[in-house]
N, C-alpha and C positions, 0 to 999 in steps of 0.2 A: 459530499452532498451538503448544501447549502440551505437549509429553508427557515424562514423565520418560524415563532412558535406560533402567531397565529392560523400555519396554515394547516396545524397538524394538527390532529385532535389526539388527547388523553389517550385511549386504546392503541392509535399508531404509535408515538410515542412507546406507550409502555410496552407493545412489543418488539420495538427495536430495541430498549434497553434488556427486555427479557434476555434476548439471544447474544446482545454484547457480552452479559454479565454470563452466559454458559461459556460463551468463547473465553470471556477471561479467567473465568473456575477450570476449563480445562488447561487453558495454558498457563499458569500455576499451579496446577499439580503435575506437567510435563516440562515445564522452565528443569534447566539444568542451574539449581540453586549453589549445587555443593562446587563447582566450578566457578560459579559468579564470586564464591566466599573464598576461592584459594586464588582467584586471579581478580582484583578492585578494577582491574583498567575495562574489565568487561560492564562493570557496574557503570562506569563512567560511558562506557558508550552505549549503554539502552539511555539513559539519561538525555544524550547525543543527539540519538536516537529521536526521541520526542520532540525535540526541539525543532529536527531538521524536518521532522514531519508535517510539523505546526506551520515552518515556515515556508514549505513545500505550498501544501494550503491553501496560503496569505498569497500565493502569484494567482491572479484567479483574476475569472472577469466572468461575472453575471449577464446572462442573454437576456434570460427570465427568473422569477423568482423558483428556485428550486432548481433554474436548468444553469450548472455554472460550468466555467471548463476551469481546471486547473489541474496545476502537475499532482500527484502522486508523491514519487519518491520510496511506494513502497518493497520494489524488487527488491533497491541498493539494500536497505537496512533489513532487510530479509535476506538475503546474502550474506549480510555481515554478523548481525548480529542470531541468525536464526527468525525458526516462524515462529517458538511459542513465547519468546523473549520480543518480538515484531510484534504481537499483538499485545503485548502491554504496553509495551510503548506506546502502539498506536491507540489503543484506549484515551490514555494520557493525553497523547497529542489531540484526540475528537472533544474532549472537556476542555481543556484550556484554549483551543478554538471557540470553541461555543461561548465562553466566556470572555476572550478578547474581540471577537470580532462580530457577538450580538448576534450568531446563528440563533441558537436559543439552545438552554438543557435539551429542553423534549428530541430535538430530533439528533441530539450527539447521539445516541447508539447506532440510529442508520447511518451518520458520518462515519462513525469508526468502519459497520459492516464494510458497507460499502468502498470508500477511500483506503482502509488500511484491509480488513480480513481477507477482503475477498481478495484483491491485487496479491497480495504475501501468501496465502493460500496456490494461486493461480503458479507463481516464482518458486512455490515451493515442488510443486509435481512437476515443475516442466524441468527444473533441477535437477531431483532426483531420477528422472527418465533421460536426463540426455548421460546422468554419469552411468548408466546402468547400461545405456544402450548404445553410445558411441563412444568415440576415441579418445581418450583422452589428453583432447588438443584445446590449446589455450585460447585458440582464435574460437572453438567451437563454442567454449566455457563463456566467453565475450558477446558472441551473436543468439546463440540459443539462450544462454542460463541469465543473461542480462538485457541485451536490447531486446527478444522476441518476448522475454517472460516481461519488460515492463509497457512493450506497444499491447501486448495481447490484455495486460493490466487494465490499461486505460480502456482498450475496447468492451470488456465484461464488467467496469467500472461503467462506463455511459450505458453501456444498455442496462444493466441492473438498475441506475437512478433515472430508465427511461421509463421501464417497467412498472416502481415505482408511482411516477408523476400521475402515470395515467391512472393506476389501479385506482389510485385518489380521488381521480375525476379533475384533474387542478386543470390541466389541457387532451387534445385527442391528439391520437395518431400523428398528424396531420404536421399539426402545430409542432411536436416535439421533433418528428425525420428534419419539417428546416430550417427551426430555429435550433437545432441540437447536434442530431445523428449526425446529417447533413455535415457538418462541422468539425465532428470527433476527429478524422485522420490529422486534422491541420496541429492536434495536440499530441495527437499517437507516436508520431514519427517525432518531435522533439524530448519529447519523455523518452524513448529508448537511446538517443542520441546523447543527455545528460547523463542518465544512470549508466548507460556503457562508457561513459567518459570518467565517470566515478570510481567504477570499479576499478577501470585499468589504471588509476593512480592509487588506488587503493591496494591494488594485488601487484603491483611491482613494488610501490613505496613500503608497504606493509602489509606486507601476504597475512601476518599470523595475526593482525586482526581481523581478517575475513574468514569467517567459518565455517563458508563452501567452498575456501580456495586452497585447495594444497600444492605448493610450490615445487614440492617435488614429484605431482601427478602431472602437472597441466606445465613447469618449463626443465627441467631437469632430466624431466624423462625423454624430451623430443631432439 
């Protein structure tokens, strides 16, 4: 979510940072620390991680102020790196956004919620429900746990920052389904198209950086 600072008053603001800053108190004390400190290469990729988030972000094109489309990115690095390691990152990436691209401070936490928690949240249950409850097939791992978890992203991502616009009073109903909703699949279907293109060079090139993907669950076993 994009909004400059003027459009947001102090209380909106400080309750998005409220709930960034729960999200990121819990996901530091659930980070898998003692792992990050025997293995460095993992440290290097939350690091990666933010970067790629940041510049996920930066592909974007503004309808109206507040209504932007842009990729995501946050199945892939919730895949990879985990959700409570995902959410710092994406913290990270919402601020130095904000700071390079003139969003404004005030409305970084609803950027983080929105673009990084709630998508990596979304990649994370539909993850853990397809390994729980289907087969453990490598195509399934690719269509469910990647392209479905990052279209379905994108689509609880637009409506959440629809939700949003309006509760603000910034536009109605109306204004937002055609200058916005109207518009979301044409971003849906290319964000699952990327992030499934990602993983799968990810999890054949280098399965054991991915740390939803076990190479001997999902191609060894079939």
């Amino acid at each position: 979510m994009q909004l400059p600072n003027h459009l947001v008053s102090l209380p909106v603001g400080a309750v998005g940072w409220l709930l960034a800053l729960a999200g990121l108190a819990w996901a530091a004390r659930a980070a898998p620390w003692p792992a990050l400190r025997a293995d460095p290469t993992r440290i290097h990729l939350v690091l990666l991680s933010a970067v790629f988030l940041t510049g996920m972000w930066s592909l974007s094109a503004t309808l109206m102020p507040g209504l932007t489309l842009h990729f995501l990115g946050a199945a892939t690095v919730t895949l990879v790196i985990g959700l409570e390691l995902t959410l710092i990152a994406g913290l990270v990436a919402a601020v130095v956004s904000a700071l390079l691209f003139g969003h404004g401070l005030a409305i970084a936490g609803w950027t983080f919620l929105l673009s990084a928690a709630l998508p990596a949240a979304i990649t994370y249950a539909i993850t853990r429900a397809s390994q729980r409850f289907l087969p453990p097939n490598f195509f399934i791992y690719l269509f469910i746990g990647v392209f479905l978890s990052a279209v379905l992203g994108v689509i609880a991502h637009g409506g959440a920052t629809a939700l949003l616009v309006m509760a603000l009073g910034l536009y109605d109903a109306d204004i937002v389904w055609n200058n916005y909703l109207s518009i979301l699949p044409l971003l849906a279907f290319p964000e699952g198209v990327i992030n499934g293109m990602l993983m799968t060079a990810l999890a054949l090139v280098s399965p054991q950086l991915v740390i939803s993907f076990d190479d001997h669950r999902y191609i060894d076993g079939q």
